[in-house]
mmCIF file of the N, C-alpha and C atoms, coordinates in Angstrom:
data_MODEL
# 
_entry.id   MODEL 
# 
loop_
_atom_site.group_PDB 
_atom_site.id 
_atom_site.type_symbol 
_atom_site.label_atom_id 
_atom_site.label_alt_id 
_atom_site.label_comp_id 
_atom_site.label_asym_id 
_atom_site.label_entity_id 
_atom_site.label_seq_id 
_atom_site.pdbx_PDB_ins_code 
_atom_site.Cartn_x 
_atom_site.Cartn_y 
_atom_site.Cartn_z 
_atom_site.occupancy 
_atom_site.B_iso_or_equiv 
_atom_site.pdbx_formal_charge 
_atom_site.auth_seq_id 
_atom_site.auth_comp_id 
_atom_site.auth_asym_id 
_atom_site.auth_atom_id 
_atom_site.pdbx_PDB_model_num 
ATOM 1   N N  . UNK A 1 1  ? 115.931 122.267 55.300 1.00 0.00 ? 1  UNK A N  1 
ATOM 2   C CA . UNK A 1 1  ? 114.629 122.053 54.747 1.00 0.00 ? 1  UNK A CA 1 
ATOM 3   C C  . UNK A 1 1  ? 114.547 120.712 54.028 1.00 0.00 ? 1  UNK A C  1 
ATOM 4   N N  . UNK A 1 2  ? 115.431 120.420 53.195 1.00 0.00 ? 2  UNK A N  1 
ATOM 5   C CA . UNK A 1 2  ? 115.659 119.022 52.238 1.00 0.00 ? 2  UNK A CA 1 
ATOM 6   C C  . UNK A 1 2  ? 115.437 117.763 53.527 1.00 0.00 ? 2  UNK A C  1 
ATOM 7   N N  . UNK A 1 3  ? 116.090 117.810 54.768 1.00 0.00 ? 3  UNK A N  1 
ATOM 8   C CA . UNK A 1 3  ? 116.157 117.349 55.828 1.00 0.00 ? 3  UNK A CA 1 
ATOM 9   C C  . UNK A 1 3  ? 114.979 116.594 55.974 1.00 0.00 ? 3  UNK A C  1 
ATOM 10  N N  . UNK A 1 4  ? 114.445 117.800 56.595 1.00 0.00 ? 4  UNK A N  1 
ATOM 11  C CA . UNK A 1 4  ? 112.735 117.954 57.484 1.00 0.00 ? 4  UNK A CA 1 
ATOM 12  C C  . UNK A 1 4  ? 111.644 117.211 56.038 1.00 0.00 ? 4  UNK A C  1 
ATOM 13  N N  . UNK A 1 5  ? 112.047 117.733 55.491 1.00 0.00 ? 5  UNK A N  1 
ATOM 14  C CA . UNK A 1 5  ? 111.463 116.634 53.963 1.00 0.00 ? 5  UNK A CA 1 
ATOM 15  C C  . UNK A 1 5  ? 111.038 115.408 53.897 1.00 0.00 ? 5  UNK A C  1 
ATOM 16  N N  . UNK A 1 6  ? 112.644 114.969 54.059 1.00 0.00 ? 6  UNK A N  1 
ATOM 17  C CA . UNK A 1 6  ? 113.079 113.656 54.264 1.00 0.00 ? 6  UNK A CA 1 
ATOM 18  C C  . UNK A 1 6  ? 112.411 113.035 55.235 1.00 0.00 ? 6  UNK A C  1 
ATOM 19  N N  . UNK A 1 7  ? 112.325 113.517 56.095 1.00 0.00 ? 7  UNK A N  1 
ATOM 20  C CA . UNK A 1 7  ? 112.214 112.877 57.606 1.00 0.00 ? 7  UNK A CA 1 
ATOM 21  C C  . UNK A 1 7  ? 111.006 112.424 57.551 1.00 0.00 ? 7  UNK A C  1 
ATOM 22  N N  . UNK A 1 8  ? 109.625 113.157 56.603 1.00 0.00 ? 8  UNK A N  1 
ATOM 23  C CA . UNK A 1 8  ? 108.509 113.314 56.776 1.00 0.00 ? 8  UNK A CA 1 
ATOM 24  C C  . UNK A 1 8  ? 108.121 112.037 55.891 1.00 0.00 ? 8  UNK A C  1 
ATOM 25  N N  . UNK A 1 9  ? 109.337 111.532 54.903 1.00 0.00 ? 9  UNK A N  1 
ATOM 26  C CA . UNK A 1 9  ? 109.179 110.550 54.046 1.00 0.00 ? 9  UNK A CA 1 
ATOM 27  C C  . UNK A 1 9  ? 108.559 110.489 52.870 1.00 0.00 ? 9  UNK A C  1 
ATOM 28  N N  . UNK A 1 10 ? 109.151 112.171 52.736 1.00 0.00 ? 10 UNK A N  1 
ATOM 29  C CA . UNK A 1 10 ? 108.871 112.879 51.286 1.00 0.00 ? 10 UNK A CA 1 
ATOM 30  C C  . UNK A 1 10 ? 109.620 112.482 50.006 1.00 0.00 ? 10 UNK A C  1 
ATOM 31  N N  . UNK A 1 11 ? 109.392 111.960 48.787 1.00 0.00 ? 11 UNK A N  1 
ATOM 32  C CA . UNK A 1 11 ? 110.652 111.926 48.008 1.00 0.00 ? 11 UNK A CA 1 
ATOM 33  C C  . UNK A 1 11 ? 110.896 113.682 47.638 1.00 0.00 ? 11 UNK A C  1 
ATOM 34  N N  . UNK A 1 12 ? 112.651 113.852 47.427 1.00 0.00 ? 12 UNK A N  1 
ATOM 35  C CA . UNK A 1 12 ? 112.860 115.390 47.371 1.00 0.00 ? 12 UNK A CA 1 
ATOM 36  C C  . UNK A 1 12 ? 113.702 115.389 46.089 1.00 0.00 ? 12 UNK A C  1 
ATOM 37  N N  . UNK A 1 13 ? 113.171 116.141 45.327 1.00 0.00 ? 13 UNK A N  1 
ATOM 38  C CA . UNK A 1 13 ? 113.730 116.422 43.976 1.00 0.00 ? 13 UNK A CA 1 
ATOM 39  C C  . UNK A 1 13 ? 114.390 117.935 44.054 1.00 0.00 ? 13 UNK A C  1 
ATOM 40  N N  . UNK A 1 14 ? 115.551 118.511 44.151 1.00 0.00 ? 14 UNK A N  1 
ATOM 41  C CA . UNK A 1 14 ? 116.369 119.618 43.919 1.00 0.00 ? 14 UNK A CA 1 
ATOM 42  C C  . UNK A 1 14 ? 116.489 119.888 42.626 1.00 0.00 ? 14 UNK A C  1 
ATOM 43  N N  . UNK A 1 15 ? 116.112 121.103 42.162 1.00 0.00 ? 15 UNK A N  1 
ATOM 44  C CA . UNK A 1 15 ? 116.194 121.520 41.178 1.00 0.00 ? 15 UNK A CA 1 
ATOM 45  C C  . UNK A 1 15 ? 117.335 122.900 41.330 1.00 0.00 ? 15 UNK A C  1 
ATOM 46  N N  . UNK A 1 16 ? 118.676 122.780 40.799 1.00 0.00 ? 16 UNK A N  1 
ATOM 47  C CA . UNK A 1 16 ? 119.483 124.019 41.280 1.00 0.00 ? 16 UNK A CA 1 
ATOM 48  C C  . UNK A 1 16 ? 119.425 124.585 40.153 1.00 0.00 ? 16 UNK A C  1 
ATOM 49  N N  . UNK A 1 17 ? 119.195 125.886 40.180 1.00 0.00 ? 17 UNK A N  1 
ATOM 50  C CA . UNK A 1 17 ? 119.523 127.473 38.977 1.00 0.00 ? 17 UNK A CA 1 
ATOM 51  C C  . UNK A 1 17 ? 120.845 127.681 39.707 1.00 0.00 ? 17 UNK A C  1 
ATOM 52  N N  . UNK A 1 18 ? 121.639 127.522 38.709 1.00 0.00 ? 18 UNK A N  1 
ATOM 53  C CA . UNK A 1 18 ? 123.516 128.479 38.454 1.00 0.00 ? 18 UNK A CA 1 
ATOM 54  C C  . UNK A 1 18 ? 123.723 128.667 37.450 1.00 0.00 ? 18 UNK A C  1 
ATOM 55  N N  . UNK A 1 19 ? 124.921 129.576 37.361 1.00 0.00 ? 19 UNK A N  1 
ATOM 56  C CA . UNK A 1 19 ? 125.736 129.429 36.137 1.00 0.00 ? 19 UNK A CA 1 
ATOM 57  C C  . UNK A 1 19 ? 126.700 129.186 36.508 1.00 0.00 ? 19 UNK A C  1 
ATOM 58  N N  . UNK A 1 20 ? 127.086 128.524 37.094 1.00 0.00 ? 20 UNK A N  1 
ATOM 59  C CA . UNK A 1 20 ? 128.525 127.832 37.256 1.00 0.00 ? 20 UNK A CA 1 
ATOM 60  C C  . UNK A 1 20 ? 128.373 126.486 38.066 1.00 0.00 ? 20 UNK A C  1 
ATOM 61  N N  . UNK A 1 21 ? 129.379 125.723 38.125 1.00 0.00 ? 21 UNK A N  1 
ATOM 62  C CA . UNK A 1 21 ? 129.336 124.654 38.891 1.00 0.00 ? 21 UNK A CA 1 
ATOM 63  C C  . UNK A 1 21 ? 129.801 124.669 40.520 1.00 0.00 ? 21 UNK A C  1 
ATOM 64  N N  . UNK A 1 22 ? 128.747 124.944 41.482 1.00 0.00 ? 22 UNK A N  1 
ATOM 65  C CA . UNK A 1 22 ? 129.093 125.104 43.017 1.00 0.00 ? 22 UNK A CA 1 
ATOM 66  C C  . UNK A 1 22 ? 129.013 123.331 43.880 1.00 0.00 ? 22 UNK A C  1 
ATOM 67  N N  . UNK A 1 23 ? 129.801 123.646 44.765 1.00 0.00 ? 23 UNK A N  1 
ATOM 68  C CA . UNK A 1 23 ? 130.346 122.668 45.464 1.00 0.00 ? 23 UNK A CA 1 
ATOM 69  C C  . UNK A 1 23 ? 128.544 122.359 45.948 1.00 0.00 ? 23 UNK A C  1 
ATOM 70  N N  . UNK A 1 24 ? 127.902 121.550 46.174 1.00 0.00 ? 24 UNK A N  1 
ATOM 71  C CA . UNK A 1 24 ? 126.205 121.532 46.596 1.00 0.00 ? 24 UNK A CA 1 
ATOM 72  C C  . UNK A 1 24 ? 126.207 119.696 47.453 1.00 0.00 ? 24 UNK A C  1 
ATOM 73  N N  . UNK A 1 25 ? 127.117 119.369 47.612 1.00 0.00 ? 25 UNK A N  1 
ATOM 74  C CA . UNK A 1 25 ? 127.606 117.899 48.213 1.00 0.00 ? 25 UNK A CA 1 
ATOM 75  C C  . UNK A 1 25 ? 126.463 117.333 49.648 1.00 0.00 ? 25 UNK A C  1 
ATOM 76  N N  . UNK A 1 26 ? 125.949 118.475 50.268 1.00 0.00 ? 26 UNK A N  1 
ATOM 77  C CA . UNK A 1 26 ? 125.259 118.378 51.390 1.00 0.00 ? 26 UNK A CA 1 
ATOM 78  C C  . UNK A 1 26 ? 123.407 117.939 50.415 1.00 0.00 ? 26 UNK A C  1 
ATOM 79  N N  . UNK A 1 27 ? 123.381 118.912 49.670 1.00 0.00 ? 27 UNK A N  1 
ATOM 80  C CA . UNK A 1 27 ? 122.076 119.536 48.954 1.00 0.00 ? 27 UNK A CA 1 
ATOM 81  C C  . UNK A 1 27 ? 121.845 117.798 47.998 1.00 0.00 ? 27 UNK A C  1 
ATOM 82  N N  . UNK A 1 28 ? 122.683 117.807 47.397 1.00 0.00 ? 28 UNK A N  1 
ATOM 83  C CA . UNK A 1 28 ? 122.717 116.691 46.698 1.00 0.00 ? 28 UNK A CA 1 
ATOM 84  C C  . UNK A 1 28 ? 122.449 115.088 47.448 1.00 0.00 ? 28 UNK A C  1 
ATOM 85  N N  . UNK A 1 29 ? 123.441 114.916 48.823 1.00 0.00 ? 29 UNK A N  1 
ATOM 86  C CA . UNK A 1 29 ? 123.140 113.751 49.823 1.00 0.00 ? 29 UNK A CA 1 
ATOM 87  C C  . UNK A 1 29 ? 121.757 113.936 50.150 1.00 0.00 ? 29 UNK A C  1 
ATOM 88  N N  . UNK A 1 30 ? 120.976 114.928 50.473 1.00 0.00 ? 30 UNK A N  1 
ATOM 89  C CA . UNK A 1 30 ? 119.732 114.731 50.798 1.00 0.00 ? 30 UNK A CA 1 
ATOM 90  C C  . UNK A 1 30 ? 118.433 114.800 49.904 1.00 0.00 ? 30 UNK A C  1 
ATOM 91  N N  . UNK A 1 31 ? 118.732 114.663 48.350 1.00 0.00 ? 31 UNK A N  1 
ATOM 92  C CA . UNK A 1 31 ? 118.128 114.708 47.555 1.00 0.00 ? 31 UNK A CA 1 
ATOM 93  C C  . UNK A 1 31 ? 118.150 113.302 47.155 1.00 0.00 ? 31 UNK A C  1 
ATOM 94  N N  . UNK A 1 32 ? 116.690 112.647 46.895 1.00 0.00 ? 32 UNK A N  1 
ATOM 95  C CA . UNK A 1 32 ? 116.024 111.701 45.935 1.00 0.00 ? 32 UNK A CA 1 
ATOM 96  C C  . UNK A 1 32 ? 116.400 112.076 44.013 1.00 0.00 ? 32 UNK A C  1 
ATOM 97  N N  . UNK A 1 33 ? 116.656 112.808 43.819 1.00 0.00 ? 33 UNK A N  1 
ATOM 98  C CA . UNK A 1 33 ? 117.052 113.647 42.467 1.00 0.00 ? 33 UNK A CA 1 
ATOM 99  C C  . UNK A 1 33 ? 117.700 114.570 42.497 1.00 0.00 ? 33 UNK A C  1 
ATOM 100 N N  . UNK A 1 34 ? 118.348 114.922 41.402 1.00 0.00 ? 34 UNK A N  1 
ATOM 101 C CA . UNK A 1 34 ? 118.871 116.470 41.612 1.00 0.00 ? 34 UNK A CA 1 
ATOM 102 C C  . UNK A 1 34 ? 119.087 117.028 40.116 1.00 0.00 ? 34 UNK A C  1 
ATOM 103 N N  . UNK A 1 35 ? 118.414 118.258 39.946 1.00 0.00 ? 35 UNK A N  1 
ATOM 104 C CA . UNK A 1 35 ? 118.095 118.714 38.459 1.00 0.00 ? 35 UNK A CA 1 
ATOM 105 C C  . UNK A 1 35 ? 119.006 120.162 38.663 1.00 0.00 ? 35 UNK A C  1 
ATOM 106 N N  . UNK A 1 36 ? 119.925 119.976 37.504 1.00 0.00 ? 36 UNK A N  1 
ATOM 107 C CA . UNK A 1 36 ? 120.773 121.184 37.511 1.00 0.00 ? 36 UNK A CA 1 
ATOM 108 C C  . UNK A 1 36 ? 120.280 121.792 36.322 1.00 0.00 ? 36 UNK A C  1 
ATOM 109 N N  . UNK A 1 37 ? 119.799 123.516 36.286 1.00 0.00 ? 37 UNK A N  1 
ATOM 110 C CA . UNK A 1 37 ? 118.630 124.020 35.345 1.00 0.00 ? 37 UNK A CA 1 
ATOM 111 C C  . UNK A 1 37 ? 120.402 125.367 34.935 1.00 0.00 ? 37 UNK A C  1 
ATOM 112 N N  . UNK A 1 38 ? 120.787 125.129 33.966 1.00 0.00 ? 38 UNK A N  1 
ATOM 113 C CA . UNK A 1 38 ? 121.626 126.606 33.665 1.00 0.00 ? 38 UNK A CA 1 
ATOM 114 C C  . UNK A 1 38 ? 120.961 127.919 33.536 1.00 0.00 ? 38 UNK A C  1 
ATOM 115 N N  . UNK A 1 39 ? 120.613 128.036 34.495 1.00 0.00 ? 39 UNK A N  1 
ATOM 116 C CA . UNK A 1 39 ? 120.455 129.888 34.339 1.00 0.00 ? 39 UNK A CA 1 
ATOM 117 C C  . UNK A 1 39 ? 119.163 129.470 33.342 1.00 0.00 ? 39 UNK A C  1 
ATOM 118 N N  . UNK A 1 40 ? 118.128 128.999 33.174 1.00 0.00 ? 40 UNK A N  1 
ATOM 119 C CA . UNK A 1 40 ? 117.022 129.127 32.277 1.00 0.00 ? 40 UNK A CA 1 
ATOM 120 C C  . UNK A 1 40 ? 116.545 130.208 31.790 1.00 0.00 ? 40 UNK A C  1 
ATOM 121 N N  . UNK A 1 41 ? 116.305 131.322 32.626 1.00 0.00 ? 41 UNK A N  1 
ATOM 122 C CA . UNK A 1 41 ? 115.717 132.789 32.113 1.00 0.00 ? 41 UNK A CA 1 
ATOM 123 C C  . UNK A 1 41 ? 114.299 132.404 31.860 1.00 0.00 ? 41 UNK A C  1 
ATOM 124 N N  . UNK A 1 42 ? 113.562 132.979 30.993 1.00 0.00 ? 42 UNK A N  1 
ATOM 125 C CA . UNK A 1 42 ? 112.356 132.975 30.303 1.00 0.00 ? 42 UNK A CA 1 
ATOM 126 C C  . UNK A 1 42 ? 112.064 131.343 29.740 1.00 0.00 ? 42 UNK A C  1 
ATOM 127 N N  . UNK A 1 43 ? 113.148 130.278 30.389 1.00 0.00 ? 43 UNK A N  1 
ATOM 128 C CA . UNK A 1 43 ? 112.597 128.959 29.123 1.00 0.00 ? 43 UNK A CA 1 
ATOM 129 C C  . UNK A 1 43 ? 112.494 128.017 30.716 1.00 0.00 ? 43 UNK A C  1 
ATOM 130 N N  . UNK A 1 44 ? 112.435 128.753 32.165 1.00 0.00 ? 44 UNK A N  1 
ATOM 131 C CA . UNK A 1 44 ? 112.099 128.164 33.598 1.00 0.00 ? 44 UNK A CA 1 
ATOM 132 C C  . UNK A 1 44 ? 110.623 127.105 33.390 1.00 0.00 ? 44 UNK A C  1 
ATOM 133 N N  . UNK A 1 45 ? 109.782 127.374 32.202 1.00 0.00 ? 45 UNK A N  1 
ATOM 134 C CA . UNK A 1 45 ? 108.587 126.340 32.412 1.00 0.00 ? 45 UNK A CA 1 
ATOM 135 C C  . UNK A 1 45 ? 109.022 125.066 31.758 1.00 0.00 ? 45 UNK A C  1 
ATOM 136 N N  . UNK A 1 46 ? 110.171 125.323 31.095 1.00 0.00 ? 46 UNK A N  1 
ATOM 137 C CA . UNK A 1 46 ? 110.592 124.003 30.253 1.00 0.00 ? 46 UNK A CA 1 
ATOM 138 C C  . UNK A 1 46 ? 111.134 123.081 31.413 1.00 0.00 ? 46 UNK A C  1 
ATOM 139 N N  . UNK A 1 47 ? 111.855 123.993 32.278 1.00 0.00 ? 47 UNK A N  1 
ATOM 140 C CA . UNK A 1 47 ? 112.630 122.897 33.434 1.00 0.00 ? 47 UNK A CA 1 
ATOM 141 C C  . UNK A 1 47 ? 110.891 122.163 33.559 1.00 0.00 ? 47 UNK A C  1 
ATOM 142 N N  . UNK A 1 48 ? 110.314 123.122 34.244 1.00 0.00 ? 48 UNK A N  1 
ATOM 143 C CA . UNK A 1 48 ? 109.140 122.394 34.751 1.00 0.00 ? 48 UNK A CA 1 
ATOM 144 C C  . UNK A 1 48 ? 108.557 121.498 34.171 1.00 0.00 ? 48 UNK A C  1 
ATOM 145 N N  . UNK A 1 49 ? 108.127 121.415 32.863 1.00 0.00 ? 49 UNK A N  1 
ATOM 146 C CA . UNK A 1 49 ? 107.697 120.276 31.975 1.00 0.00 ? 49 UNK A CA 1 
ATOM 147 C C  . UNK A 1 49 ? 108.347 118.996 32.001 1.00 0.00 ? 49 UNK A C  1 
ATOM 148 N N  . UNK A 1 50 ? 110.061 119.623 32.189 1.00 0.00 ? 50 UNK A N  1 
ATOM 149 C CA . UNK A 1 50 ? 110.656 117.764 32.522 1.00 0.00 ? 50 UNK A CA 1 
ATOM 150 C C  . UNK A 1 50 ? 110.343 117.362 33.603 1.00 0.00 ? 50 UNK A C  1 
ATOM 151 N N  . UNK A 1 51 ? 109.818 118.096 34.788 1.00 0.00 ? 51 UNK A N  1 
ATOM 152 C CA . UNK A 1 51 ? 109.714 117.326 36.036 1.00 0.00 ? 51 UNK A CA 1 
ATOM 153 C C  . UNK A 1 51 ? 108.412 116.811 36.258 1.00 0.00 ? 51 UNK A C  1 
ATOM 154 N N  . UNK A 1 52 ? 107.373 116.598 35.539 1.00 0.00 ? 52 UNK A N  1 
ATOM 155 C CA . UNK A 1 52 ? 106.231 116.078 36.124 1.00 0.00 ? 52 UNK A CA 1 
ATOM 156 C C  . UNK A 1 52 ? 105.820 114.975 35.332 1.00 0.00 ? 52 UNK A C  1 
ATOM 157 N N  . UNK A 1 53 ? 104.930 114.675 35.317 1.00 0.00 ? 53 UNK A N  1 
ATOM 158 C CA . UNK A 1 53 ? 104.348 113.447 34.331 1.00 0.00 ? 53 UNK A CA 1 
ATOM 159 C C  . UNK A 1 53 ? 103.222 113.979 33.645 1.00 0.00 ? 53 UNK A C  1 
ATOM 160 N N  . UNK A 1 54 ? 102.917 112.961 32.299 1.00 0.00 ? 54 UNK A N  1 
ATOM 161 C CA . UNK A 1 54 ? 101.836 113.455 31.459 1.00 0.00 ? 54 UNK A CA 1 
ATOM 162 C C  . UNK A 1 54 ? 100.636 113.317 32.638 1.00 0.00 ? 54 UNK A C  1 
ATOM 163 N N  . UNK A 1 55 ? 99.537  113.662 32.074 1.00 0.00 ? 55 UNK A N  1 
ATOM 164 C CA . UNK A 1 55 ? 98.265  114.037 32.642 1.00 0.00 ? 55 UNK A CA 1 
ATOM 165 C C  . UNK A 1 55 ? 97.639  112.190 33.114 1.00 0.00 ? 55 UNK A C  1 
ATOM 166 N N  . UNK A 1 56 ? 98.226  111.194 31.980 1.00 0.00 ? 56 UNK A N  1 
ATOM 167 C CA . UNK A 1 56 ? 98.240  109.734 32.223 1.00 0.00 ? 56 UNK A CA 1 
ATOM 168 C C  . UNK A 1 56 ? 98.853  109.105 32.925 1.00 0.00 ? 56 UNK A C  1 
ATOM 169 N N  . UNK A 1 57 ? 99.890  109.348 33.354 1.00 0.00 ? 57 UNK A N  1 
ATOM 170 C CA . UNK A 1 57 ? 100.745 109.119 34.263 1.00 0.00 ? 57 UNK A CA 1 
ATOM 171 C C  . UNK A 1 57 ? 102.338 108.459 33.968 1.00 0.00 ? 57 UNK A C  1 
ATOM 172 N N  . UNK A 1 58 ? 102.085 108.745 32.643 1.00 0.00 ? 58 UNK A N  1 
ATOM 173 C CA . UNK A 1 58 ? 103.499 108.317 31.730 1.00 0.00 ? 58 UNK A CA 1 
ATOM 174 C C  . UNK A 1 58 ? 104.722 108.797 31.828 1.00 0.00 ? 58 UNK A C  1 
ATOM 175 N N  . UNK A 1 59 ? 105.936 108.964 31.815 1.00 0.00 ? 59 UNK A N  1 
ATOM 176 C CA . UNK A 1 59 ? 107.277 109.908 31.917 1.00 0.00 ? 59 UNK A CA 1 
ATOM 177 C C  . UNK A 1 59 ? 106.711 110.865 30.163 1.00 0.00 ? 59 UNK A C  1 
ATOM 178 N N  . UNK A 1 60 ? 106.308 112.178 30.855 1.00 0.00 ? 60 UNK A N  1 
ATOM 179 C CA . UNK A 1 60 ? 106.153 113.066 29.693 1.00 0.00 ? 60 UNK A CA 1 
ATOM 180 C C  . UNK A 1 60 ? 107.025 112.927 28.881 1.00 0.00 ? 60 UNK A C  1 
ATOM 181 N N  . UNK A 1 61 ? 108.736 113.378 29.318 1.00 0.00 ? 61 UNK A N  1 
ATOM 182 C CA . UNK A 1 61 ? 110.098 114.042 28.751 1.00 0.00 ? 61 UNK A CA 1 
ATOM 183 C C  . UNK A 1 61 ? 111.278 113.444 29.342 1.00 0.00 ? 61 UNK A C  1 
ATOM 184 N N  . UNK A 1 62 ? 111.495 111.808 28.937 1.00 0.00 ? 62 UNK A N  1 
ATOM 185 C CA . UNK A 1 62 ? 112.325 111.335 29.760 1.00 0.00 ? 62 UNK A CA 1 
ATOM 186 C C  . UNK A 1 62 ? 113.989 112.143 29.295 1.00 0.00 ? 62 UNK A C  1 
ATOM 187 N N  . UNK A 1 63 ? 114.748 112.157 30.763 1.00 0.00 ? 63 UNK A N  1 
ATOM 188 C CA . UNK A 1 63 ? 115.896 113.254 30.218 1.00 0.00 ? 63 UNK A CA 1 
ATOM 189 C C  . UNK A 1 63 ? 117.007 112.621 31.085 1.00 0.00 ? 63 UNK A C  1 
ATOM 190 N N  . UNK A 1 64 ? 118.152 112.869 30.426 1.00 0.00 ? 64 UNK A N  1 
ATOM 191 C CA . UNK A 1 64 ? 119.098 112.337 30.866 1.00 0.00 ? 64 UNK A CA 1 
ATOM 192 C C  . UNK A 1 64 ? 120.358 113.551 30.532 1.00 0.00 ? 64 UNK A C  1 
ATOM 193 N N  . UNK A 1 65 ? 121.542 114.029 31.452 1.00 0.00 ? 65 UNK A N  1 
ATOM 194 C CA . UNK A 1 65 ? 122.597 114.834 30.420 1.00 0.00 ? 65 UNK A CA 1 
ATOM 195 C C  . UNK A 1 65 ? 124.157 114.590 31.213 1.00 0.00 ? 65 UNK A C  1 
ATOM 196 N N  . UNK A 1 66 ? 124.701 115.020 30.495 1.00 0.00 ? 66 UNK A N  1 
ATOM 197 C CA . UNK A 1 66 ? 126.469 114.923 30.801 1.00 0.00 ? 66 UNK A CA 1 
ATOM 198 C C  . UNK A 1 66 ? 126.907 116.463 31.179 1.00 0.00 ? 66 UNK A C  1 
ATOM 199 N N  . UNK A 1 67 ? 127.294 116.465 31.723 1.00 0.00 ? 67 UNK A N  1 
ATOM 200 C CA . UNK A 1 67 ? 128.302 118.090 32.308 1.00 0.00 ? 67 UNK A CA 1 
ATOM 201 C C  . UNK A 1 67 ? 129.436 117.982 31.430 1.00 0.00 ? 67 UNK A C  1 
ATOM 202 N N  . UNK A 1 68 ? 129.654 119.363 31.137 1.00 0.00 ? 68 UNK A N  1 
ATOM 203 C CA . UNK A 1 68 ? 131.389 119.378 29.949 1.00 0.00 ? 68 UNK A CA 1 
ATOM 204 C C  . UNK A 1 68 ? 132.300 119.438 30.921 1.00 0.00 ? 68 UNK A C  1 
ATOM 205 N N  . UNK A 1 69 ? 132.350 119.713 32.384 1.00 0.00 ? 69 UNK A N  1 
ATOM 206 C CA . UNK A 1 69 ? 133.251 119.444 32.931 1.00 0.00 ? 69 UNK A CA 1 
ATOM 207 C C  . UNK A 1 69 ? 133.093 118.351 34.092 1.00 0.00 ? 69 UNK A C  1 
ATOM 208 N N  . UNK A 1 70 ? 134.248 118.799 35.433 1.00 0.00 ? 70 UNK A N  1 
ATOM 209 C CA . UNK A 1 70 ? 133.811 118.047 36.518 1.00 0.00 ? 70 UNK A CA 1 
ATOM 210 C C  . UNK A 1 70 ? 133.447 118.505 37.518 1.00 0.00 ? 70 UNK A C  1 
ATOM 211 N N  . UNK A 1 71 ? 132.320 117.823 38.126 1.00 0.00 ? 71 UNK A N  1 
ATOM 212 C CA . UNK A 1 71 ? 131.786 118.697 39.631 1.00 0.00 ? 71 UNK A CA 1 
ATOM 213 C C  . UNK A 1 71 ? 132.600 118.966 40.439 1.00 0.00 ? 71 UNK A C  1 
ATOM 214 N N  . UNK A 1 72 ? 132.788 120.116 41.263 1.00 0.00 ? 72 UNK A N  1 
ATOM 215 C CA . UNK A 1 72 ? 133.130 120.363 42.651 1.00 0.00 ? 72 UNK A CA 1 
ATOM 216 C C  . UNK A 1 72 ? 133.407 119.148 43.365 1.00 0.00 ? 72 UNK A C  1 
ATOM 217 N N  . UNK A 1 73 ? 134.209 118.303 43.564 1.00 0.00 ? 73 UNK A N  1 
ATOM 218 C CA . UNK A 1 73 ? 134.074 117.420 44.829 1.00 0.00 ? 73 UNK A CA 1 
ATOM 219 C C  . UNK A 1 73 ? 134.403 118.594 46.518 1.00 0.00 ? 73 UNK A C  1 
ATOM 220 N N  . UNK A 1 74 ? 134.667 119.373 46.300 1.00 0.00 ? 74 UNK A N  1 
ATOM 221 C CA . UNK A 1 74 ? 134.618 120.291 47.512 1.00 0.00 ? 74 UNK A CA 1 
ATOM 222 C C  . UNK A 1 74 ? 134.387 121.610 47.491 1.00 0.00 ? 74 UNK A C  1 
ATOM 223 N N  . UNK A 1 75 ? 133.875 121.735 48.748 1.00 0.00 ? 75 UNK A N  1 
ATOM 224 C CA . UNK A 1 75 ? 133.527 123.581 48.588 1.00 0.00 ? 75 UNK A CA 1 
ATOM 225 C C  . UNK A 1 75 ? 135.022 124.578 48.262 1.00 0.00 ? 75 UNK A C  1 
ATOM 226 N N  . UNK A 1 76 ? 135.840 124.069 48.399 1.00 0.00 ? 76 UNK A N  1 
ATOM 227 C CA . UNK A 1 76 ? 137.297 125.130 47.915 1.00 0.00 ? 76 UNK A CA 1 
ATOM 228 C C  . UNK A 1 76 ? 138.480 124.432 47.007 1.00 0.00 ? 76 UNK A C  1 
ATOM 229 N N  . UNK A 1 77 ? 137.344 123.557 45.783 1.00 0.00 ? 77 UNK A N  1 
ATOM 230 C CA . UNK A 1 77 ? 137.984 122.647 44.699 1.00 0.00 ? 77 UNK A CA 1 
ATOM 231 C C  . UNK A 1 77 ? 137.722 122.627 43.970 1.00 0.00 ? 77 UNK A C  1 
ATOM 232 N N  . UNK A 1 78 ? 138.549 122.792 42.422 1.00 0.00 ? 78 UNK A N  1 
ATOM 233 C CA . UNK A 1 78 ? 137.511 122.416 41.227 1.00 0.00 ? 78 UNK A CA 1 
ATOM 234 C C  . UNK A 1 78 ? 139.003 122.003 40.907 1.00 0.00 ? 78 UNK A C  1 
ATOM 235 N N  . UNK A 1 79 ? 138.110 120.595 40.132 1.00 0.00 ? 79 UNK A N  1 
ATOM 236 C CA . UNK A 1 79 ? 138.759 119.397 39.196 1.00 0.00 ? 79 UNK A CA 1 
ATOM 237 C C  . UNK A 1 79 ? 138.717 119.715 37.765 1.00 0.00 ? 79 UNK A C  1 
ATOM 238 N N  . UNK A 1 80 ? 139.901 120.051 37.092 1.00 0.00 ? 80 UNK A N  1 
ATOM 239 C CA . UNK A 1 80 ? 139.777 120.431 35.790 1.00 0.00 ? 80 UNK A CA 1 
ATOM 240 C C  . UNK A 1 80 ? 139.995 118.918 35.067 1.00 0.00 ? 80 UNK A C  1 
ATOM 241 N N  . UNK A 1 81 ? 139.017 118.454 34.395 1.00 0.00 ? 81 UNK A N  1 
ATOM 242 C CA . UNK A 1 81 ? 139.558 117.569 33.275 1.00 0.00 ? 81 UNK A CA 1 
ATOM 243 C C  . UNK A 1 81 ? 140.167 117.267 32.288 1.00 0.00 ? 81 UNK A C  1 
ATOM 244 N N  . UNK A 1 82 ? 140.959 116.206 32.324 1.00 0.00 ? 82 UNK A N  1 
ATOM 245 C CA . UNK A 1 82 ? 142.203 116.157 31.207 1.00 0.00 ? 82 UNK A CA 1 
ATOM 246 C C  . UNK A 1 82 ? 141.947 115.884 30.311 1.00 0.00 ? 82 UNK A C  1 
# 
């Protein structure tokens, strides 16, 4: 789907819900962005508020973050940091 997106010359923003860190290496190459949301629950409109713009066309909630660990570089790998 991210693909067929693309192709159409869509920009594609991924927004992933986990609680853990999964190998997503394919999901991620075909993403223009990629928003990792922890398990939000009941606070899912907040993801949403960072992703759009004010009503003016300004960056509403500019956001930036760090992971405490390290990503998956493979689907049957995890990199523990030293």
């Amino acid at each position: 789907m991210l693909d067929a997106l693309k192709a159409q010359g869509l920009p594609v923003v991924s927004v992933f819900l986990s609680g853990r860190p999964l190998f997503v290496g394919p999901e991620l190459a075909a993403s223009d962005a990629f928003v990792l949301a922890w398990l939000p629950g009941s606070e899912g409109a907040g993801v949403a508020d960072m992703l759009f713009r004010a009503a003016d066309g300004t960056v509403a909630h500019p956001f930036t973050g760090r992971l405490p660990m390290a990503w998956p570089e493979a689907g049957d790998t995890v990199r523990i940091p030293e």
